[in-house]
C-alpha atoms as an extended CHARMM CRD file, in Angstrom:
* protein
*
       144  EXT
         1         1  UNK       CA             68.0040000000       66.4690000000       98.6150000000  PROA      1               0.0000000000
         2         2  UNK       CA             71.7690000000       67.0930000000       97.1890000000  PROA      2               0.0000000000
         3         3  UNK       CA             71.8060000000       70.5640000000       95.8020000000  PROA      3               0.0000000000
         4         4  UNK       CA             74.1230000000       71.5080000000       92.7060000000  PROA      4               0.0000000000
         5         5  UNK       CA             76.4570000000       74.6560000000       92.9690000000  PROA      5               0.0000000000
         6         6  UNK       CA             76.5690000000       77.1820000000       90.5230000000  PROA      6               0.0000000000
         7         7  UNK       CA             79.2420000000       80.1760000000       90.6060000000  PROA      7               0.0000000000
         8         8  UNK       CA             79.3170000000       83.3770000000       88.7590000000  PROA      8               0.0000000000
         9         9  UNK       CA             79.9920000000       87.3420000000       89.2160000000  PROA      9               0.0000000000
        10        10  UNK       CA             79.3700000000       90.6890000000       88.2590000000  PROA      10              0.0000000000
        11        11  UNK       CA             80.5360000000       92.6030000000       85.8150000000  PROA      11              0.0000000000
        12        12  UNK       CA             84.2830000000       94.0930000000       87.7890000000  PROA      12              0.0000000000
        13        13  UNK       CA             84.6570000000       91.0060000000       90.0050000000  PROA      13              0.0000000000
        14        14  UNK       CA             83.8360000000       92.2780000000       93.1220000000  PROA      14              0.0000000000
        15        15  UNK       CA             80.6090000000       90.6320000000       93.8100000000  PROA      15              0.0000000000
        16        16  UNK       CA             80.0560000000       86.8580000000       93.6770000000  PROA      16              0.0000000000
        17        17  UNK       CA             77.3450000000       84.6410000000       93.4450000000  PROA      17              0.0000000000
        18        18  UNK       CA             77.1940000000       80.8930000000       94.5480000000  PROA      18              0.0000000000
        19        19  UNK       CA             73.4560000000       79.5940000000       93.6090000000  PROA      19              0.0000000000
        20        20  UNK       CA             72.6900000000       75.8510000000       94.6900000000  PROA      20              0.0000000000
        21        21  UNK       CA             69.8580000000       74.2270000000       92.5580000000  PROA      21              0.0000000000
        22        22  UNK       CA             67.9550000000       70.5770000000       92.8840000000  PROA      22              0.0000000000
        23        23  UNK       CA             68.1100000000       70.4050000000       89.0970000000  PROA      23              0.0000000000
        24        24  UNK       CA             70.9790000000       71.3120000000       86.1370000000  PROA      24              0.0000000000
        25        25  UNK       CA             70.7910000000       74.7640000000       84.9980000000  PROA      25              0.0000000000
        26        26  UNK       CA             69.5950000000       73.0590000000       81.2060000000  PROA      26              0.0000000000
        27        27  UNK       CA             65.8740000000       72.5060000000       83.3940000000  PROA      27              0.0000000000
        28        28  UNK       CA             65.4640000000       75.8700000000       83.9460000000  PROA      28              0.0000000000
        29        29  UNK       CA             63.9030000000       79.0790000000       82.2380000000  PROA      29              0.0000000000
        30        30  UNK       CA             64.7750000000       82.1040000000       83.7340000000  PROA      30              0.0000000000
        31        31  UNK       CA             61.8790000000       84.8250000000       83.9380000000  PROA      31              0.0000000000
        32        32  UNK       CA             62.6890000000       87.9960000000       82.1440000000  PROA      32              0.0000000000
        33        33  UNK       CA             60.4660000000       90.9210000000       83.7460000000  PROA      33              0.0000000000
        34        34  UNK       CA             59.0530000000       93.7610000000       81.3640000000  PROA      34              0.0000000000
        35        35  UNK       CA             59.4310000000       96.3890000000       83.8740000000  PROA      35              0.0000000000
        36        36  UNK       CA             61.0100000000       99.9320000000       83.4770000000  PROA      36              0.0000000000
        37        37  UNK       CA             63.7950000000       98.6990000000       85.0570000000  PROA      37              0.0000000000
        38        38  UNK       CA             64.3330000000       95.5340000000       84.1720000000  PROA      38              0.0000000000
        39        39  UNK       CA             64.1230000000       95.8450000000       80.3780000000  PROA      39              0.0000000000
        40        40  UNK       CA             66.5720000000       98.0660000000       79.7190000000  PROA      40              0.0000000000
        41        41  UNK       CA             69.2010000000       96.2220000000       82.0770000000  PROA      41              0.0000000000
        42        42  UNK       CA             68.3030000000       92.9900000000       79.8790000000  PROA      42              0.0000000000
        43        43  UNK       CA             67.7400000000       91.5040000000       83.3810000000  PROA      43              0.0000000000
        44        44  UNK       CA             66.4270000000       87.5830000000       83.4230000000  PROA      44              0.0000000000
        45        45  UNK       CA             65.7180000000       86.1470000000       86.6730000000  PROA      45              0.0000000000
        46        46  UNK       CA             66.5350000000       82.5500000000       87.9070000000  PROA      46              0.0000000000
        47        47  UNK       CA             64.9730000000       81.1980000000       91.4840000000  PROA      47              0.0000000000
        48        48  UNK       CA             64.1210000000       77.6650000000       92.8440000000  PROA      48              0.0000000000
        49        49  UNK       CA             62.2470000000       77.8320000000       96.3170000000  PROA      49              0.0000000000
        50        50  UNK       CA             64.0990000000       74.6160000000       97.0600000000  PROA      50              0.0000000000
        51        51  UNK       CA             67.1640000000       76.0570000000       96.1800000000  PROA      51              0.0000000000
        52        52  UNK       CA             69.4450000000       78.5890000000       98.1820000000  PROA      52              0.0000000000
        53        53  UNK       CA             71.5950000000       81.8170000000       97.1110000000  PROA      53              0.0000000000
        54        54  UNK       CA             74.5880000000       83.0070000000       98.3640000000  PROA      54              0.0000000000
        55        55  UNK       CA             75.8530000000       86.6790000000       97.3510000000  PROA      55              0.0000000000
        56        56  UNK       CA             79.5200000000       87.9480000000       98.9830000000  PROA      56              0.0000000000
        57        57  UNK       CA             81.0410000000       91.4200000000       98.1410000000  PROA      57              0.0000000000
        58        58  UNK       CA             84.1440000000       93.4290000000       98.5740000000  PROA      58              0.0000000000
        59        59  UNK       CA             82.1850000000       96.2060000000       99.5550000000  PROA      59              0.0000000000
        60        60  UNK       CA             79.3150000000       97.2200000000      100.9460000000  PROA      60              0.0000000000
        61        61  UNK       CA             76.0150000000       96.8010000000       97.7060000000  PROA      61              0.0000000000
        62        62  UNK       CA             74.0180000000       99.5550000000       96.7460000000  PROA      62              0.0000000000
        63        63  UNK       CA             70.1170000000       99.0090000000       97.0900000000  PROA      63              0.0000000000
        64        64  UNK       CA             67.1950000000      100.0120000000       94.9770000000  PROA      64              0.0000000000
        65        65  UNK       CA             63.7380000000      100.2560000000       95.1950000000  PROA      65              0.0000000000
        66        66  UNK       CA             61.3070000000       99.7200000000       92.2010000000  PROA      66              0.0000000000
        67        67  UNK       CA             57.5330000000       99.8530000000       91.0640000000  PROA      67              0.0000000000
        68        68  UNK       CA             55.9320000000       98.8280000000       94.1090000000  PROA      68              0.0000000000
        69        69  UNK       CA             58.6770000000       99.4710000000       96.4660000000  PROA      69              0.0000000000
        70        70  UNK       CA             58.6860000000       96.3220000000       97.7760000000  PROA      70              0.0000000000
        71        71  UNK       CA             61.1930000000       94.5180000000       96.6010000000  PROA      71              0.0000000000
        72        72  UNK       CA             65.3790000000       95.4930000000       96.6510000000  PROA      72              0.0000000000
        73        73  UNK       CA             67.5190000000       95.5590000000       93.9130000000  PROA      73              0.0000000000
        74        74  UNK       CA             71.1950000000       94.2370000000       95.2770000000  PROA      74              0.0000000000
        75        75  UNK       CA             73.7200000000       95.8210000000       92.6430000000  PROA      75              0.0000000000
        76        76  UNK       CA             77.6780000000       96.2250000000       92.8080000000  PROA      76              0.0000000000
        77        77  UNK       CA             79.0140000000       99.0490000000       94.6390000000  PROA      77              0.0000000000
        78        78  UNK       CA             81.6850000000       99.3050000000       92.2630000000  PROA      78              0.0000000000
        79        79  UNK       CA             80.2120000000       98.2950000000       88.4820000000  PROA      79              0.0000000000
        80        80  UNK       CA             76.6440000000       99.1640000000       89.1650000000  PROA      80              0.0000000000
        81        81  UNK       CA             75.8050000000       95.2870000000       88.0370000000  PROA      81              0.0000000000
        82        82  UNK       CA             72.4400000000       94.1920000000       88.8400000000  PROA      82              0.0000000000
        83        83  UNK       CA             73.1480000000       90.8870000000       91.5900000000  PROA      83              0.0000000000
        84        84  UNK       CA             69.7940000000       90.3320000000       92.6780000000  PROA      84              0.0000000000
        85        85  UNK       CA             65.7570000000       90.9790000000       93.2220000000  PROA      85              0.0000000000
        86        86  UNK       CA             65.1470000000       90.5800000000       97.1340000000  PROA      86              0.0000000000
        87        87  UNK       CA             62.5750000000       90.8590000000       99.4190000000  PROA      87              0.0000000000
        88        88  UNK       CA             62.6650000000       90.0330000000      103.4360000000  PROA      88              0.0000000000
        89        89  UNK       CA             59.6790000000       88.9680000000      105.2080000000  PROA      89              0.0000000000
        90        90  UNK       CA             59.9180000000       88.5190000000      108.9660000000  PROA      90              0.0000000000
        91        91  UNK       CA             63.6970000000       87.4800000000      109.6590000000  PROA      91              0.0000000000
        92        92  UNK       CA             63.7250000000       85.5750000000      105.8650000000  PROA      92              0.0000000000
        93        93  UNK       CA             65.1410000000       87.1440000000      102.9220000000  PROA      93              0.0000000000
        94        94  UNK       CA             64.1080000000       85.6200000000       99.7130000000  PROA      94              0.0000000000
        95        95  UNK       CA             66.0260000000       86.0310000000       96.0960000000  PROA      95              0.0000000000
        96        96  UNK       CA             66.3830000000       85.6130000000       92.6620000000  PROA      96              0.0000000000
        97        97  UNK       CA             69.4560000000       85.7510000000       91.2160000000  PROA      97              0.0000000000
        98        98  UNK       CA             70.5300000000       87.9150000000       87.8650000000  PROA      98              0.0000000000
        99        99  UNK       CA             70.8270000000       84.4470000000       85.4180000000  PROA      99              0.0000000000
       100       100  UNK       CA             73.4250000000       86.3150000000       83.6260000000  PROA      100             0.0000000000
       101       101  UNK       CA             75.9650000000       86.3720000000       86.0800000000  PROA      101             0.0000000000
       102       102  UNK       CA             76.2380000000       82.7660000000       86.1170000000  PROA      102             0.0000000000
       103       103  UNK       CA             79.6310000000       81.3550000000       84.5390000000  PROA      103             0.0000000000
       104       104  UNK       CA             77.3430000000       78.9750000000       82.9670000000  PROA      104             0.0000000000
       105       105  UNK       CA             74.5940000000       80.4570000000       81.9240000000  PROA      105             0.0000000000
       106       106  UNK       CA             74.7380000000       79.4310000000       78.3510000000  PROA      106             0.0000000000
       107       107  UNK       CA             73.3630000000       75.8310000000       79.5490000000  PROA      107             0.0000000000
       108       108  UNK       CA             69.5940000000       77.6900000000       80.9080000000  PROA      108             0.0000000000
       109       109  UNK       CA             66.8060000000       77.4670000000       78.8450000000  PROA      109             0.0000000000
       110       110  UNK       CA             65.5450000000       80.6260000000       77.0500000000  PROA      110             0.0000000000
       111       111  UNK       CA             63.8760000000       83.0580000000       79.2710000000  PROA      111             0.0000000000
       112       112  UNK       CA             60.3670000000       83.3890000000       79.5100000000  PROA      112             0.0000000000
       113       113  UNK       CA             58.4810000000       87.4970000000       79.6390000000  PROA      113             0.0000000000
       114       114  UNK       CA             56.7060000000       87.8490000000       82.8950000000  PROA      114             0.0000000000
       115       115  UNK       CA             54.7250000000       91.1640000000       83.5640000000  PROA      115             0.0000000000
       116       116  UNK       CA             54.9930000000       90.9100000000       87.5220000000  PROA      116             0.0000000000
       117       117  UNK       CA             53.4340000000       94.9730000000       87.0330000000  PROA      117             0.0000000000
       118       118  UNK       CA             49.9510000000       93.1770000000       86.4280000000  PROA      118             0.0000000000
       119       119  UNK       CA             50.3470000000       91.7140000000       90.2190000000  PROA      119             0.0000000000
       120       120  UNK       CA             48.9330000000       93.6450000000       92.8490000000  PROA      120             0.0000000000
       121       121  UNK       CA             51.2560000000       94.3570000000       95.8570000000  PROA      121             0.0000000000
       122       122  UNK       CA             50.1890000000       91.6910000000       97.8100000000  PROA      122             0.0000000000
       123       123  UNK       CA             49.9930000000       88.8840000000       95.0870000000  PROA      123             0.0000000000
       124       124  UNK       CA             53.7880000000       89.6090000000       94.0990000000  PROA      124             0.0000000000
       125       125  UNK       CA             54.6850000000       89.2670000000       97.3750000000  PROA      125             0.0000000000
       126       126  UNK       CA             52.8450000000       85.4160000000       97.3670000000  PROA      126             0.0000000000
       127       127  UNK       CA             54.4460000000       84.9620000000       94.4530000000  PROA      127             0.0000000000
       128       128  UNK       CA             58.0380000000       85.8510000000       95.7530000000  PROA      128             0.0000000000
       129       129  UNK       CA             57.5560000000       83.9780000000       98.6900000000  PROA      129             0.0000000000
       130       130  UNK       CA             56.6500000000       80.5360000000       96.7420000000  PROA      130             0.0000000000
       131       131  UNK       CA             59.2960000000       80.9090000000       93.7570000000  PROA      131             0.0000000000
       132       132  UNK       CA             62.2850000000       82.8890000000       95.3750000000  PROA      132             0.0000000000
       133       133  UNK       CA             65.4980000000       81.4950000000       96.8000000000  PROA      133             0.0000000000
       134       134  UNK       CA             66.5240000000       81.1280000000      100.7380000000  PROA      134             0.0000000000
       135       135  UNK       CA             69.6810000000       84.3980000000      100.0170000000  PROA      135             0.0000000000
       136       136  UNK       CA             72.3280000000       85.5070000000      102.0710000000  PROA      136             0.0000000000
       137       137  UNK       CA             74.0390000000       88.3230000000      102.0190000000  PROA      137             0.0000000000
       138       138  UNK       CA             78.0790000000       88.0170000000      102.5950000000  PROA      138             0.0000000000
       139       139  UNK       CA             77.0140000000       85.2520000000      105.3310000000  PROA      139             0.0000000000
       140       140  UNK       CA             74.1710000000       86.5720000000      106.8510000000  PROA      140             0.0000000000
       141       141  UNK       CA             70.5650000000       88.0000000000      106.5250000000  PROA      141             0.0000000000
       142       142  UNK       CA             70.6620000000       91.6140000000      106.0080000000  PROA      142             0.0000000000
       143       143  UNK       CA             67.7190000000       93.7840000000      107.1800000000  PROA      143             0.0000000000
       144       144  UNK       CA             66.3430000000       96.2320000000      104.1730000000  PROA      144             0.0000000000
């Protein structure tokens, strides 16, 4: 399967984003979460589990934890931009990418409203596993 490339960064520069796809960005809908911490960030998710994500920074990223506490929030050292949602099971870490970072972003579909808080723990984590992206983290798996 060829995969397509897709480049963007965050907000100062310092963190980049190279996202490879099966389809054009124009197929896809990026999920917008309706969490506490999502919403007010105006965050919109985009993830293909065929597809791979690679994140590279200057500096070391700052991690969060949210709701459940089971999933990390990669975001710039410097400008506090949101990368990525990630969550690493076994020696696999799994993504979805910040669709706004994306130099093209303009050509995705309108984001849908998920409500991933109705999922219990263990559901979201079945759900990450089958929608998320293969990530790396400035070349490597990072633990969390």
């Amino acid at each position: 399967m060829t995969l397509i490339a897709y480049s963007g960064n965050c907000e100062c520069g310092n963190s980049r984003v190279t996202v490879y796809l099966p389809q054009t960005l124009d197929k896809y809908h990026p999920r917008a979460c309706d969490c506490n911490f999502c919403v007010p960030r105006q965050l919109s998710y985009l993830s293909d589990p065929d597809g791979m994500l690679e994140i590279e920074g200057l500096q070391p990223f700052k991690l969060q934890r949210q709701g459940s506490n089971k999933a990390v929030f990669v975001t710039c050292h410097e400008c506090d931009t949101v990368i990525a949602v990630t969550f690493k099971r076994a020696n696999e870490l799994k993504g979805a990418l910040n669709s706004h970072l994306l130099s093209d972003a303009a050509l995705l579909q309108p984001a849908i409203s998920v409500s991933p808080k109705q999922l219990s723990a263990s559901d979201k984590v079945s759900r990450w596993q089958a929608l998320w992206l293969a990530t790396s983290i400035n070349g490597k798996v990072k633990r969390q």
